[in-house]
Each structure stands twice: as structure tokens, then as C-alpha cells.
Gaussian input, Z-matrix of N, CA and C with variables (Angstrom, degrees):
# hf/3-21g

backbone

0 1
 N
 C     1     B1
 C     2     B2     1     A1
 N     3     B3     2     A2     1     D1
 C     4     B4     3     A3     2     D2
 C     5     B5     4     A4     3     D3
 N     6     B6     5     A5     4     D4
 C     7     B7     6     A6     5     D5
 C     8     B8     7     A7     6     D6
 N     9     B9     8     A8     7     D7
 C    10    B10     9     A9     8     D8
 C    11    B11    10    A10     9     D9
 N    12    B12    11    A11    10    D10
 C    13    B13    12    A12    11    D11
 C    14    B14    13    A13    12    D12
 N    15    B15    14    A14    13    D13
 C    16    B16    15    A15    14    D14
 C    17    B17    16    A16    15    D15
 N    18    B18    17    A17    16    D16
 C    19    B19    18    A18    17    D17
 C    20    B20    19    A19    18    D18
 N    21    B21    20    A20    19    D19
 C    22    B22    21    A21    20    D20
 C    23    B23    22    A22    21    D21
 N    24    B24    23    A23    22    D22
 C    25    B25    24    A24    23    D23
 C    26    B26    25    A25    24    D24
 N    27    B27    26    A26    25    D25
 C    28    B28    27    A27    26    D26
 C    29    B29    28    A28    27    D27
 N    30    B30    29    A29    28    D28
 C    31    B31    30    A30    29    D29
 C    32    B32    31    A31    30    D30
 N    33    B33    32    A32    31    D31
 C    34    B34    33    A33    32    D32
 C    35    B35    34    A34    33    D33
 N    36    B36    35    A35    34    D34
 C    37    B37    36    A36    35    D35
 C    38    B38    37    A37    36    D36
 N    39    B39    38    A38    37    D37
 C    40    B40    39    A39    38    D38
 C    41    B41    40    A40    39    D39
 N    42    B42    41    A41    40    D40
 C    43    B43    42    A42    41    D41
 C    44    B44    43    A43    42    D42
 N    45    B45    44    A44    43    D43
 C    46    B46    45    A45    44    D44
 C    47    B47    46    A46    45    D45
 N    48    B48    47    A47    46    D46
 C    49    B49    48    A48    47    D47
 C    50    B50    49    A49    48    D48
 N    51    B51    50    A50    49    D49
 C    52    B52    51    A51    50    D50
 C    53    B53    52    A52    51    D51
 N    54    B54    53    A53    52    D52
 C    55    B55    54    A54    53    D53
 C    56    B56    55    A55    54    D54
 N    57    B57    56    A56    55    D55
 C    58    B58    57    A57    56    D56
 C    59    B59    58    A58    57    D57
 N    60    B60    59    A59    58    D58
 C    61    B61    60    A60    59    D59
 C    62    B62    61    A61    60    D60
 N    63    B63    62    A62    61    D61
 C    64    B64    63    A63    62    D62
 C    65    B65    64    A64    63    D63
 N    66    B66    65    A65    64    D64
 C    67    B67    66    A66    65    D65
 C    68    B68    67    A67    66    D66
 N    69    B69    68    A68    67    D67
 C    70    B70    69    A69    68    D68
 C    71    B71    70    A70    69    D69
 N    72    B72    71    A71    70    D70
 C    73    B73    72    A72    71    D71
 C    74    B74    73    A73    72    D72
 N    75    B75    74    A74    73    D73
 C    76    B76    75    A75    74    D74
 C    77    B77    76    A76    75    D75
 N    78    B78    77    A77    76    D76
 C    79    B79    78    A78    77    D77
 C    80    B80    79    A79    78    D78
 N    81    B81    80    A80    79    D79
 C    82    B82    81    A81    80    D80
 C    83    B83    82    A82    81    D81
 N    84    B84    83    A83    82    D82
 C    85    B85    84    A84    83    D83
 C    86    B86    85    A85    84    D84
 N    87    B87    86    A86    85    D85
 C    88    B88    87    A87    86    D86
 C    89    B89    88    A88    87    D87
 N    90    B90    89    A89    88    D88
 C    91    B91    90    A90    89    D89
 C    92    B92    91    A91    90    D90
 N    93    B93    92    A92    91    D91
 C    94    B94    93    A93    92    D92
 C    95    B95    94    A94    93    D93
 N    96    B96    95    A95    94    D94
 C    97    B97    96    A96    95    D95
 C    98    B98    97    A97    96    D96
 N    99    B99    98    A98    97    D97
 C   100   B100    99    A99    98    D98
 C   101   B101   100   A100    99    D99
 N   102   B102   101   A101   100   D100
 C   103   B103   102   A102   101   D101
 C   104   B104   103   A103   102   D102
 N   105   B105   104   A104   103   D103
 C   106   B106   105   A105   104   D104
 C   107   B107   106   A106   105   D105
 N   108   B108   107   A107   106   D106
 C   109   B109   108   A108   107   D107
 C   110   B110   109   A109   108   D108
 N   111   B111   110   A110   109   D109
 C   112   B112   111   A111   110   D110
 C   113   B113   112   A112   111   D111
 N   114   B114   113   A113   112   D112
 C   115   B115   114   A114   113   D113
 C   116   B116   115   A115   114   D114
 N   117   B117   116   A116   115   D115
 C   118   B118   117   A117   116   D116
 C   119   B119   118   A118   117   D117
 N   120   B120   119   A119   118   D118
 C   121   B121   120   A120   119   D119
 C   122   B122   121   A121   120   D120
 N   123   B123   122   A122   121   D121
 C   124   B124   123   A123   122   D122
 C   125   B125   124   A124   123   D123
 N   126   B126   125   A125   124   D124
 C   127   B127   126   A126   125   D125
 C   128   B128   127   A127   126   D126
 N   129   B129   128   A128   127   D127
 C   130   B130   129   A129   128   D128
 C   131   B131   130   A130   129   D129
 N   132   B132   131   A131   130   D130
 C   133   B133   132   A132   131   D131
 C   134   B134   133   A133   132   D132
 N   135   B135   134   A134   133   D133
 C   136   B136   135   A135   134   D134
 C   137   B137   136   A136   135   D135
 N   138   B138   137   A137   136   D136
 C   139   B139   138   A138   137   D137
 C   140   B140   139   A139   138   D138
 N   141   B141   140   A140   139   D139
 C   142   B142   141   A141   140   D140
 C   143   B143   142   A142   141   D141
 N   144   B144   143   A143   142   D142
 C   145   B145   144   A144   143   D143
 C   146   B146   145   A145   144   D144
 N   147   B147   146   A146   145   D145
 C   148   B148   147   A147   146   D146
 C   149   B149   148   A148   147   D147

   B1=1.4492
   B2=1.5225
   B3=1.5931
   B4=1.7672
   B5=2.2370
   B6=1.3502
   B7=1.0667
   B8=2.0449
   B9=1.9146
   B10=1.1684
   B11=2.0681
   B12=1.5527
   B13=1.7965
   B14=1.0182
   B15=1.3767
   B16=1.6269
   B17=1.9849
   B18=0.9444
   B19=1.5726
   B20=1.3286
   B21=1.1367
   B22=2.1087
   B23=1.7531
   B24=1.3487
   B25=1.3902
   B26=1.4046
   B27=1.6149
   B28=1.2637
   B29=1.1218
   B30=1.7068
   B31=1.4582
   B32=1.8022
   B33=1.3058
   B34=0.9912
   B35=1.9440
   B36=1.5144
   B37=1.4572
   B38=1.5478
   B39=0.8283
   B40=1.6113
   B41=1.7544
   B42=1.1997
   B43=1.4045
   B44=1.8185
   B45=1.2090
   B46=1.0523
   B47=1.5421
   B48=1.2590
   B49=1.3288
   B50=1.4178
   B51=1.4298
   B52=1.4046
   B53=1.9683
   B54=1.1399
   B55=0.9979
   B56=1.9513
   B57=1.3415
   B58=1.7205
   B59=1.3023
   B60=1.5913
   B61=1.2865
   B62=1.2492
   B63=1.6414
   B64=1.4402
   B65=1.7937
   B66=1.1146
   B67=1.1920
   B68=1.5864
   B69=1.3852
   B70=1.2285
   B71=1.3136
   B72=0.9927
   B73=1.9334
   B74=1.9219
   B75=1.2693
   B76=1.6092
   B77=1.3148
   B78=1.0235
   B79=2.4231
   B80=1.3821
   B81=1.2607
   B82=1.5181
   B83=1.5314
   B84=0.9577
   B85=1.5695
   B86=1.5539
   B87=1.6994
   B88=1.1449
   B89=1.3594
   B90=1.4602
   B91=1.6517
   B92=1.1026
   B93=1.3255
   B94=1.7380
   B95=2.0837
   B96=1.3360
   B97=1.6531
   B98=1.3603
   B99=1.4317
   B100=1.6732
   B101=1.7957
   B102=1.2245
   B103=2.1695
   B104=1.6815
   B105=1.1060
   B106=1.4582
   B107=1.2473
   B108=1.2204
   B109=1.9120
   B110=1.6891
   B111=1.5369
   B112=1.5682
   B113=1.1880
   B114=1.8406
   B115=1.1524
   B116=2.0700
   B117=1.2262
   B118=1.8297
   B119=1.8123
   B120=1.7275
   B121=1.9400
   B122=2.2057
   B123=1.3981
   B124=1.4588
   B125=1.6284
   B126=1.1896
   B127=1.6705
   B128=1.7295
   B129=1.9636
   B130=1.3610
   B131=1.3755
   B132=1.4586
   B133=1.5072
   B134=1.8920
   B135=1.3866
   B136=1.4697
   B137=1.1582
   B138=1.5196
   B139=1.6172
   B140=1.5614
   B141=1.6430
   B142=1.4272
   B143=1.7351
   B144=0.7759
   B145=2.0030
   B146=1.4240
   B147=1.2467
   B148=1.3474
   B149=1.4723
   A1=110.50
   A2=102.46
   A3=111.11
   A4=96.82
   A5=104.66
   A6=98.88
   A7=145.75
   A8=70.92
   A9=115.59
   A10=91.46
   A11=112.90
   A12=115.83
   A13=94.14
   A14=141.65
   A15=115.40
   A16=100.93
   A17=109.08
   A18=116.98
   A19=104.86
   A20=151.60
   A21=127.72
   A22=70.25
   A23=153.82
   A24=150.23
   A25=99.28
   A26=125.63
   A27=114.51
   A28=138.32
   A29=105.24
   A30=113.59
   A31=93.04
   A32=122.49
   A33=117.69
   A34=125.59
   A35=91.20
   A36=121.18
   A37=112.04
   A38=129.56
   A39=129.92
   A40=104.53
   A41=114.47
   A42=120.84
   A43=108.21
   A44=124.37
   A45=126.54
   A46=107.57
   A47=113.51
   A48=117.50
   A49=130.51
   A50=124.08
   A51=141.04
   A52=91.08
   A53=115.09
   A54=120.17
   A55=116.51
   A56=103.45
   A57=102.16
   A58=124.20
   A59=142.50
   A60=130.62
   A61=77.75
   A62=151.09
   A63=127.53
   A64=102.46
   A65=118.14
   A66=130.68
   A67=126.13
   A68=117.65
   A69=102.99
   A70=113.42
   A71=119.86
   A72=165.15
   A73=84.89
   A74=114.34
   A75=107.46
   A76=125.49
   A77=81.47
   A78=95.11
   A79=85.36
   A80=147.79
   A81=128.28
   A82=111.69
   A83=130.37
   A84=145.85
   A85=98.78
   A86=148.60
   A87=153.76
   A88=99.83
   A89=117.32
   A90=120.87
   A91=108.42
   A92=138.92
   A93=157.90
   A94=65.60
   A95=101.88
   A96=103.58
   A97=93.51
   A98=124.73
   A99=117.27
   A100=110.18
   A101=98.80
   A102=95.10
   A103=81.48
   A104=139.63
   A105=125.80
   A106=93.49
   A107=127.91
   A108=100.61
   A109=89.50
   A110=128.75
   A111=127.71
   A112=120.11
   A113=100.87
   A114=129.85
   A115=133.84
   A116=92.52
   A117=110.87
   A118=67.46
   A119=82.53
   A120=108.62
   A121=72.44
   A122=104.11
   A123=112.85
   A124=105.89
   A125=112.29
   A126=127.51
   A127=90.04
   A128=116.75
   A129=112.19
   A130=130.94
   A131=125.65
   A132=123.46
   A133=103.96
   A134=110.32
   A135=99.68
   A136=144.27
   A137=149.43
   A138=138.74
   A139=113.14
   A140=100.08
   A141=118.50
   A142=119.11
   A143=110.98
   A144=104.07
   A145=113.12
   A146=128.47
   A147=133.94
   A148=122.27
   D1=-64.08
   D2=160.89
   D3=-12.33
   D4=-96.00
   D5=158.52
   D6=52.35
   D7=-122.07
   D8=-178.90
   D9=-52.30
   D10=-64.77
   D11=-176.60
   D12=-54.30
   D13=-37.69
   D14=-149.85
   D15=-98.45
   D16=-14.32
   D17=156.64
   D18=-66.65
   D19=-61.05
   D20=-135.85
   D21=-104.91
   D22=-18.35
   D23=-164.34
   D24=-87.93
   D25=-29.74
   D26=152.12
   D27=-52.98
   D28=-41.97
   D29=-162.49
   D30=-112.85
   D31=44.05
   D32=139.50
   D33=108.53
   D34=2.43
   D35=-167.07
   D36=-93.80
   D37=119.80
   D38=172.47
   D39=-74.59
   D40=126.40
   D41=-177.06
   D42=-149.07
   D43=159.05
   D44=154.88
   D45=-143.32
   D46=169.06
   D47=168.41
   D48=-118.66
   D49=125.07
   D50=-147.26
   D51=-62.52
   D52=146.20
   D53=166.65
   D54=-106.62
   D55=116.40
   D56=-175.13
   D57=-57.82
   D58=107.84
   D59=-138.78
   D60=-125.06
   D61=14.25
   D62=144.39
   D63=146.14
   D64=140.23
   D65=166.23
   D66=-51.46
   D67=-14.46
   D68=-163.66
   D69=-103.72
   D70=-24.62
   D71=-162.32
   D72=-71.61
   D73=110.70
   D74=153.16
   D75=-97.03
   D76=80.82
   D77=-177.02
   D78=-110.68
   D79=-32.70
   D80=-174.84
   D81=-63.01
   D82=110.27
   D83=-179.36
   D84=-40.39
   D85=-37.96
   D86=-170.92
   D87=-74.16
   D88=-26.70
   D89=177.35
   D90=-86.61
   D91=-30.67
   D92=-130.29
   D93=-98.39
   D94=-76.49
   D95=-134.22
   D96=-76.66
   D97=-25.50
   D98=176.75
   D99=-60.84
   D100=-3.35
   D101=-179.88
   D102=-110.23
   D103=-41.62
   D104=-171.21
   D105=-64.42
   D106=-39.99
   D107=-160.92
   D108=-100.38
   D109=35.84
   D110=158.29
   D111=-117.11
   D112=20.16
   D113=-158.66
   D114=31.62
   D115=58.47
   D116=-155.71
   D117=-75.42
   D118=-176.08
   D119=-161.78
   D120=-88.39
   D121=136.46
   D122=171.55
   D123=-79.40
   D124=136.37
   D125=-168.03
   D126=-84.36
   D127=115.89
   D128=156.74
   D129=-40.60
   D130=131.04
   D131=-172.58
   D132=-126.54
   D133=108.10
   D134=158.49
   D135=-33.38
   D136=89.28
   D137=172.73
   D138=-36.36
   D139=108.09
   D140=170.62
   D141=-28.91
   D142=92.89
   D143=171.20
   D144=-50.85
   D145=134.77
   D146=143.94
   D147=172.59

């Protein structure tokens, strides 16, 4: 992966690479929507201001 960023950062691409902060934690959006469509209680979300 190292890699993969430091290639398109040559040729001109702004990239970084996500650092894995743990398996258990559902912040990955693929986890978020796999309990929404198992129909879990939906977590309230504020409408963004601007």
C-alpha cells in the first residue's frame, strides 16, 4: 500500500493512507449500513449547517 501512495504522489496526486484504528469500532460505513439493512435502532444525525 506504502507503495501504491508513494506512486500517484509521484505523478502528482495528493493521497494519504488511512490508518486501521481497530476492528471493533463501527466507524467503517460497510459496517454502519450492514446493521441498517439488519434493521438495528438508526443512530440520530444532526443536518450539517452551511
Amino acid at each position: 500500500m506504502d507503495e501504491f501512495v508513494r506512486g500517484v504522489t509521484l505523478r502528482g496526486v495528493h493521497a494519504t493512507r488511512r490508518r486501521q484504528t481497530g476492528s471493533g469500532i463501527d466507524a467503517a460505513c460497510g459496517q454502519l449500513h450492514a446493521k441498517y439493512l439488519a434493521g438495528a435502532e438508526p443512530i440520530p444525525v444532526a443536518p450539517r449547517r452551511g
